[in-house]
C-alpha positions as CSV (number, residue, x, y, z in Angstrom):
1,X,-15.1,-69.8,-63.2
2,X,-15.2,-68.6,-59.4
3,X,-18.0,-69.3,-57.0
4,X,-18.9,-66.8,-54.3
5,X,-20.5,-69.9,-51.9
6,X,-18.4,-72.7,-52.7
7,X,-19.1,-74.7,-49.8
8,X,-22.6,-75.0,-51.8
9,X,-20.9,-77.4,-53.9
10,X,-21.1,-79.8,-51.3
11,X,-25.0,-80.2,-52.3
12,X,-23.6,-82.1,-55.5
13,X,-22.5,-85.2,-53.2
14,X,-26.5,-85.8,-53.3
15,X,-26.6,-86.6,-56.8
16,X,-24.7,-90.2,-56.1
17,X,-27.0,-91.1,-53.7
18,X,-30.0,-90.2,-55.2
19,X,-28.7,-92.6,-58.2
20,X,-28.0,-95.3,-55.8
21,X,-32.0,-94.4,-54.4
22,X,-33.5,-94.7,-58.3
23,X,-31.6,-97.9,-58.4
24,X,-32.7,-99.4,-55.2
25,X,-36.3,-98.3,-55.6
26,X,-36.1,-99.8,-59.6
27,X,-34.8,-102.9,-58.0
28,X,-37.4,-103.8,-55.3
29,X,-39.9,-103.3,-58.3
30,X,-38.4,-105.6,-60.4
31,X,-38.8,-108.2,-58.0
32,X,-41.8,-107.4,-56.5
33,X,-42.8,-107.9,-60.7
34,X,-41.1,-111.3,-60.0
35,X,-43.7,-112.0,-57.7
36,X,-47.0,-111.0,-59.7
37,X,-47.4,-113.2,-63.2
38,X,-49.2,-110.2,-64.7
39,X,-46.9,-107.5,-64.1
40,X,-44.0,-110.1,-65.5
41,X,-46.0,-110.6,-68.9
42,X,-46.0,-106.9,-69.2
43,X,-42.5,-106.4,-68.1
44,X,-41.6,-108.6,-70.7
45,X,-43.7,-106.9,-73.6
46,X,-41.7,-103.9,-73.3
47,X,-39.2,-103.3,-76.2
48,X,-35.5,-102.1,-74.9
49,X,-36.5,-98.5,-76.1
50,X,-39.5,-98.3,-73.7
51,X,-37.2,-99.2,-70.6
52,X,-34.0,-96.6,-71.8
53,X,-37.2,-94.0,-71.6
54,X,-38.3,-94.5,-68.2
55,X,-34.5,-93.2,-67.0
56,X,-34.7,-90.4,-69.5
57,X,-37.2,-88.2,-67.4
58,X,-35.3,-88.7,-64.0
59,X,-31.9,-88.5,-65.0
60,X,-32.9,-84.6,-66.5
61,X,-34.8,-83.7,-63.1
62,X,-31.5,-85.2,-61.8
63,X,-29.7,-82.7,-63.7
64,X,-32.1,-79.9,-63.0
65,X,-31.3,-80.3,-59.5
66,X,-27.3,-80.3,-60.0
67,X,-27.7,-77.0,-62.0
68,X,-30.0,-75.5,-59.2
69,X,-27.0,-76.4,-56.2
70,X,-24.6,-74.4,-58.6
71,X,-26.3,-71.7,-58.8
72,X,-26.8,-71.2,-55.1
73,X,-23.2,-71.6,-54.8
74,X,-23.1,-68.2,-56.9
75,X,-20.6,-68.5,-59.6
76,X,-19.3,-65.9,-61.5
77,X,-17.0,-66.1,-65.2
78,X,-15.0,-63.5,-66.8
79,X,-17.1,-62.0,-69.4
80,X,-16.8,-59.5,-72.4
81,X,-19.7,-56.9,-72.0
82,X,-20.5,-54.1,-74.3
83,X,-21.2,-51.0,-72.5
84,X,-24.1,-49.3,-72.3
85,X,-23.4,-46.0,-71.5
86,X,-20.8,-44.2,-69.1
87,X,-18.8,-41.2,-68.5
88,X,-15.2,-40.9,-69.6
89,X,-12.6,-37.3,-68.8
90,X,-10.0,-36.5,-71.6
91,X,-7.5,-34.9,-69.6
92,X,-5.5,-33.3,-71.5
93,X,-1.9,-31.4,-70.9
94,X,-1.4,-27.9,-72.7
95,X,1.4,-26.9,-71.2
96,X,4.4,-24.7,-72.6
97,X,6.2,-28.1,-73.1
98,X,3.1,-29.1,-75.1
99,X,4.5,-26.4,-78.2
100,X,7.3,-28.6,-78.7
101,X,7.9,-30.2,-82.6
102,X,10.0,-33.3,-81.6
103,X,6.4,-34.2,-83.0
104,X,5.1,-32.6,-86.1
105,X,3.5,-30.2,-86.5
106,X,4.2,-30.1,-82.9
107,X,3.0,-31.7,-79.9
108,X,-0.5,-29.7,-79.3
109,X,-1.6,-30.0,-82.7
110,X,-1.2,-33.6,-82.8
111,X,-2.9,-34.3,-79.4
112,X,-5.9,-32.0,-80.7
113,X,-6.2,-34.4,-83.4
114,X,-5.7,-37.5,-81.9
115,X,-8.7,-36.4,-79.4
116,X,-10.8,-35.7,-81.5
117,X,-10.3,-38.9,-83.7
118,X,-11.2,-40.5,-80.1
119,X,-14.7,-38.1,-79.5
120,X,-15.8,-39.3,-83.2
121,X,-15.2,-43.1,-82.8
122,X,-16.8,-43.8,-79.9
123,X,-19.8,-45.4,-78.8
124,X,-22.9,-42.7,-79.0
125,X,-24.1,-43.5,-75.7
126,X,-20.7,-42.7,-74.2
127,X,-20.2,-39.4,-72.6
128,X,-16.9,-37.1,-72.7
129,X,-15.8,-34.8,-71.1
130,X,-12.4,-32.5,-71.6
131,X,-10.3,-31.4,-68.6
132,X,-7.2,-29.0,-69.3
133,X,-4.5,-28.3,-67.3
134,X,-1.3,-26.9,-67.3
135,X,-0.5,-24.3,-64.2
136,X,-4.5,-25.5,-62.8
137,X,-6.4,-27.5,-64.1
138,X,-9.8,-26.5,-65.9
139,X,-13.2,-28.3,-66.9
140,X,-13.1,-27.0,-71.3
141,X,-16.3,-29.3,-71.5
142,X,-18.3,-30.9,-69.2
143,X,-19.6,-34.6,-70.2
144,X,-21.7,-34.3,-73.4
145,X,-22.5,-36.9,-76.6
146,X,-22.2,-33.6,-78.4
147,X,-19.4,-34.3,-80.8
148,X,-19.7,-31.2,-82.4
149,X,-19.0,-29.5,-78.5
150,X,-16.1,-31.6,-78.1
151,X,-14.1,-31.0,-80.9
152,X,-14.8,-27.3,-80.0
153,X,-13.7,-27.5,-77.0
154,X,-10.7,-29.7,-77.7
155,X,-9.9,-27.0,-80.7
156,X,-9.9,-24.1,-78.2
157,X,-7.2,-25.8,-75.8
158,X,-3.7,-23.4,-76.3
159,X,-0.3,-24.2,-74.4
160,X,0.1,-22.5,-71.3
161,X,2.9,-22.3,-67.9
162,X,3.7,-25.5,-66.1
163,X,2.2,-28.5,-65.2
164,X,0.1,-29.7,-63.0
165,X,-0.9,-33.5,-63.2
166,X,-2.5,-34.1,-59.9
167,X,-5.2,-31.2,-60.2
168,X,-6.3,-32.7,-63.7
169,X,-7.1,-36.0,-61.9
170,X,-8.8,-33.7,-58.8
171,X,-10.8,-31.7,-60.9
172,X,-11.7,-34.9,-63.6
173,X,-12.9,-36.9,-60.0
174,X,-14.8,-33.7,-59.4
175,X,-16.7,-33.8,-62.3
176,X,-17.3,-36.9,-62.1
177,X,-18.5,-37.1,-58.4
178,X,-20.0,-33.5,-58.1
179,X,-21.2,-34.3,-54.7
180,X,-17.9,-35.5,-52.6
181,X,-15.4,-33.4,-51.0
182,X,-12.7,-34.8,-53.5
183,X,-10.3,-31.9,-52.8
184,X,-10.3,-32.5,-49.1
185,X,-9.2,-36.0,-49.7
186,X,-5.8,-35.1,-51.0
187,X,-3.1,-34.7,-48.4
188,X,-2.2,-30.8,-48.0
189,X,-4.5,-29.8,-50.8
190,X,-8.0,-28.7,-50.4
191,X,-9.7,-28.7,-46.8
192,X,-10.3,-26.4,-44.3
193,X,-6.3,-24.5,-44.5
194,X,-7.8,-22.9,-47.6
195,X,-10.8,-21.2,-46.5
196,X,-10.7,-18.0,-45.1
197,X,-11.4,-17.4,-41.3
198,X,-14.4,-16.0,-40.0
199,X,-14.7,-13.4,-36.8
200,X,-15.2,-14.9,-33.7
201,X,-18.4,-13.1,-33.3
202,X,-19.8,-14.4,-36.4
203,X,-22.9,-16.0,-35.5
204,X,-23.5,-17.1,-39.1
205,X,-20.3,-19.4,-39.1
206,X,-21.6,-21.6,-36.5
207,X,-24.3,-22.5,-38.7
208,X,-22.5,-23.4,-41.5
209,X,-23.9,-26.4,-43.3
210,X,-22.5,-29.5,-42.4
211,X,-19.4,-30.5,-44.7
212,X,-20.0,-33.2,-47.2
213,X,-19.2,-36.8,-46.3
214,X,-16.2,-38.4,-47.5
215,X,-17.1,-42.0,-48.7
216,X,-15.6,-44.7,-47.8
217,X,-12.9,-46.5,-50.0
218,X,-13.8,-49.3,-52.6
219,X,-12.0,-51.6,-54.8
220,X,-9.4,-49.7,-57.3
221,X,-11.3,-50.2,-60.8
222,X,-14.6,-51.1,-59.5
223,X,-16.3,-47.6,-60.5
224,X,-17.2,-49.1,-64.3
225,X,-19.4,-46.2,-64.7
226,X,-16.4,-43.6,-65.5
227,X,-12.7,-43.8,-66.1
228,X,-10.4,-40.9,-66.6
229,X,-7.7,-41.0,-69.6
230,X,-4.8,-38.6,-69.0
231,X,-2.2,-37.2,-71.7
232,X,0.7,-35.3,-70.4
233,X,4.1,-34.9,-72.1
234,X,6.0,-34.1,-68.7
235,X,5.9,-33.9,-65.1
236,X,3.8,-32.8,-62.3
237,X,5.8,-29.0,-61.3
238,X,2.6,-27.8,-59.4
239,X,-0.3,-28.5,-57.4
240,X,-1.0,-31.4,-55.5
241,X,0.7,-34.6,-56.1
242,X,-0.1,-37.0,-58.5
243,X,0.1,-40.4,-56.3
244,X,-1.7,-39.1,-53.6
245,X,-4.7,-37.4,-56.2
246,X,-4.4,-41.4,-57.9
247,X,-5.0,-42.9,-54.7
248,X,-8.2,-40.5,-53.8
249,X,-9.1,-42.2,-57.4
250,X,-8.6,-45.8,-56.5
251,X,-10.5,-45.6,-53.5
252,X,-13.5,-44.3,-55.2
253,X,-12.9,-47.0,-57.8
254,X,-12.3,-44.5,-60.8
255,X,-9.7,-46.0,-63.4
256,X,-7.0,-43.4,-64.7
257,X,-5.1,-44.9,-68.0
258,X,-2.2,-42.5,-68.8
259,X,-0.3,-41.8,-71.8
260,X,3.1,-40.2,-72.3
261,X,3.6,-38.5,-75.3
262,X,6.8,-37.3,-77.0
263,X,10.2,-38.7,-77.7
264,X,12.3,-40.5,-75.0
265,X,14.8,-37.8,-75.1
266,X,12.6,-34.5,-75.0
267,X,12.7,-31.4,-76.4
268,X,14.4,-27.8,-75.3
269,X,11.7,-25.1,-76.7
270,X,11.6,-21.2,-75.8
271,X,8.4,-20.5,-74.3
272,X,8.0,-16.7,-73.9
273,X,11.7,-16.3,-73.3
274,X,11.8,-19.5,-70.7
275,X,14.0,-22.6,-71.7
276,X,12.1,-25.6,-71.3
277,X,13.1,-29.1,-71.4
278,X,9.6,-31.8,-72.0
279,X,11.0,-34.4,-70.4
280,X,8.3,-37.5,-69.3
281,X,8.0,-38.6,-65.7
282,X,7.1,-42.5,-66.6
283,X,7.4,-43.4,-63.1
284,X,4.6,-41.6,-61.9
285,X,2.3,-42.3,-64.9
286,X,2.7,-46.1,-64.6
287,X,2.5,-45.6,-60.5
288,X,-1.2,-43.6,-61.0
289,X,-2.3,-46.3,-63.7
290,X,-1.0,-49.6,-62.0
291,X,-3.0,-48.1,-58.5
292,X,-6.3,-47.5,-59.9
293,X,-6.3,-50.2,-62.2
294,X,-6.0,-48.7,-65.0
295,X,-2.9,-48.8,-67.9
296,X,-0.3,-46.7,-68.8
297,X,0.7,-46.1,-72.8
298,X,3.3,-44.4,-74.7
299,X,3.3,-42.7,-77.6
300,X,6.4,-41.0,-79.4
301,X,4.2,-39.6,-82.5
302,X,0.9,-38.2,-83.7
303,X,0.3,-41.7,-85.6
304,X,1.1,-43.7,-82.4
305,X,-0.9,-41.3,-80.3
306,X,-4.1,-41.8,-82.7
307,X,-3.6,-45.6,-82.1
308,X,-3.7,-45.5,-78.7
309,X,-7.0,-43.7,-78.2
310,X,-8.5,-46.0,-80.8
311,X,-7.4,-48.8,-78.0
312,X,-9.1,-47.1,-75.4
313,X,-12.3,-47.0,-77.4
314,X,-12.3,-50.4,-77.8
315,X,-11.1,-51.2,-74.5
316,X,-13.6,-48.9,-73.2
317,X,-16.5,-49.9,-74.7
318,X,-16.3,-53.6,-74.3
319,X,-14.7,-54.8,-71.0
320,X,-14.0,-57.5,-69.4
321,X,-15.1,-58.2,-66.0
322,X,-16.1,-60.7,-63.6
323,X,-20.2,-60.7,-63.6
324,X,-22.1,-63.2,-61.6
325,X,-24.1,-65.7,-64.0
326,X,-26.0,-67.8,-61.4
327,X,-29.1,-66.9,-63.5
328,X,-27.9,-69.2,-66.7
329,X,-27.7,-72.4,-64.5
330,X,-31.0,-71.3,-62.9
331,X,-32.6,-71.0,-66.9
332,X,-30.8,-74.2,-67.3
333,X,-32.6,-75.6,-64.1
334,X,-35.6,-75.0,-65.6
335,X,-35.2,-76.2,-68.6
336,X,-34.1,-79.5,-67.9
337,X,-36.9,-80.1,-65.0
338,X,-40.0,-78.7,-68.0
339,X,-38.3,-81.5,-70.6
340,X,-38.7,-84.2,-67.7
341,X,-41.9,-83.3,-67.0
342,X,-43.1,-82.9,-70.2
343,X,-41.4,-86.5,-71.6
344,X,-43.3,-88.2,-68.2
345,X,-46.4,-87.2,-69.0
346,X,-45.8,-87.6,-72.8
347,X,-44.7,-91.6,-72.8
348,X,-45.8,-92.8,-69.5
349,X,-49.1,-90.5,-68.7
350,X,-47.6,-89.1,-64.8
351,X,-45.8,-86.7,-63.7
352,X,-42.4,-88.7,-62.5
């Protein structure tokens, strides 16, 4: 457990001397008891259980009050919650490298299925959405709960020429944040070098709508609202790259878990007369995972692939995270002070 005011704590050095002002005070009573013959008599009638109540009711307001200085010191616990709803991008590689059989039947076919096994075990509320990419990347499906859609989509995915891993994380942050410039956050991709030039007597470009504001950077993994999983069985051969389009992700707090899939040693396949060798670039996949906080995975077959995916559901679904629960030791607060001054005004007729 963390606290996000610790020097609140402090407040907890009180409870001592409040103790040592209930003993005081019970002391001068005693004797002042001591000194009229009456109150003595009565003193003396009481059974031990009678005098371990009268502490009962203070020592839980005592406790009442301890529980109410933690939670103004705002602590906060590692907790399991189960989500409620989201957004999550399949990004999905279907390049030429992605015909390959080291894999059987081969390396599309097994991905197909191992994505769509993930779109039919997840939560309902959960919404997916299917990014392709191989020379571009492409939005198949945007985020539905329609699993009959998905599969669909997923179904109509075919290999394609190269592959471009940074524009399936641009164009998965895009559909995720329809409203930021994400492409001009990339270094040298996006931005004002690729939009045409106007005439310099072109009233019209001078009152051009203001561009969109790029927002400020967050803490990697903090977006819990959406996370991006991307399957690729190679490396990055076009478009922007990769580390820069996963830092544009950690700053807006998106998670991107990765998986490699295919054997360590690859594959040579013919792809319309080309020679091509699927070889994985693990470096870069653990790099974009271990920068947005995400996780990196890899998977040599279609059975270790499925696996992988059931994971992420899991994982997915119920997180853990760091949550603020100042609101259980204020609940607690209140208990404790209603059972004191109930149990007062119960055995001795006063409230304290």
């Amino acid at each position: 457990m963390t606290f996000l005011w610790i020097d609140m704590l402090w407040g907890l050095l009180a409870a001592p001397a409040l103790v040592a002002v209930y003993i005081y005070v019970l002391r001068r009573r005693r004797q002042a008891a001591v000194n009229i013959p009456n109150l003595e008599i009565v003193k003396l009638a009481l059974n031990g259980r009678s005098r371990i109540r009268r502490h009962i009711p203070p020592a839980l307001l005592l406790i009442s009050l301890c529980l109410l200085v933690v939670a103004m010191a705002r602590p906060s616990a590692v907790v399991t919650l189960a989500s409620e709803g989201g957004t999550i991008i399949m990004a999905m590689d279907v390049s030429g490298s992605m015909r390959a059989a080291d894999v059987l039947p081969n390396r599309i076919s097994a991905a197909q299925a191992a994505a769509k096994s993930f779109v039919d075990h997840r939560a309902q509320p959960i919404r997916v959405g299917i990014v392709g990419f191989s020379g571009a990347a492409f939005l198949v499906q945007p985020p539905t709960t329609d699993a009959v859609a998905l599969d669909a989509a997923i179904d109509g995915l075919r290999p394609q020429f190269t592959t471009a891993i940074g524009a399936a994380v641009v164009t998965s942050l895009q559909t995720i944040f329809p409203q930021v410039p994400v492409d001009m956050m990339v270094p040298g991709f996006g931005g004002e070098q690729f939009v045409s030039g106007a005439a310099l007597n072109d009233i019209s470009a001078a009152r051009a709508p203001p561009k969109p504001a790029v927002p400020p950077p967050v803490q990697p993994g903090s977006y819990r609202s959406a996370a991006i999983v991307l399957m690729t069985d190679g490396r990055n051969t076009t478009g922007p790259d990769p580390i820069e389009a996963a830092r544009v992700a950690a700053n807006l707090g998106v998670r991107i878990f990765t998986i490699g899939f295919g054997t360590a040693n690859g594959q040579m396949i013919n792809f319309y007369g080309r020679s091509i060798r699927a070889m994985l670039d693990e470096t870069t996949l653990k790099a974009m995972a271990t920068m947005t906080n995400g996780q990196y995975y890899h998977a040599q077959s279609a059975e270790e692939l499925t696996k992988i995916y059931q994971l992420l559901t899991t994982k997915l679904q119920k997180e853990s995270q760091e949550t603020e629960i100042s609101v259980f030791f204020v609940a607690g607060a209140v208990v404790f002070f209603l059972a004191s001054a109930l149990l007062s005004l119960l055995w001795f007729r006063q409230l304290f």
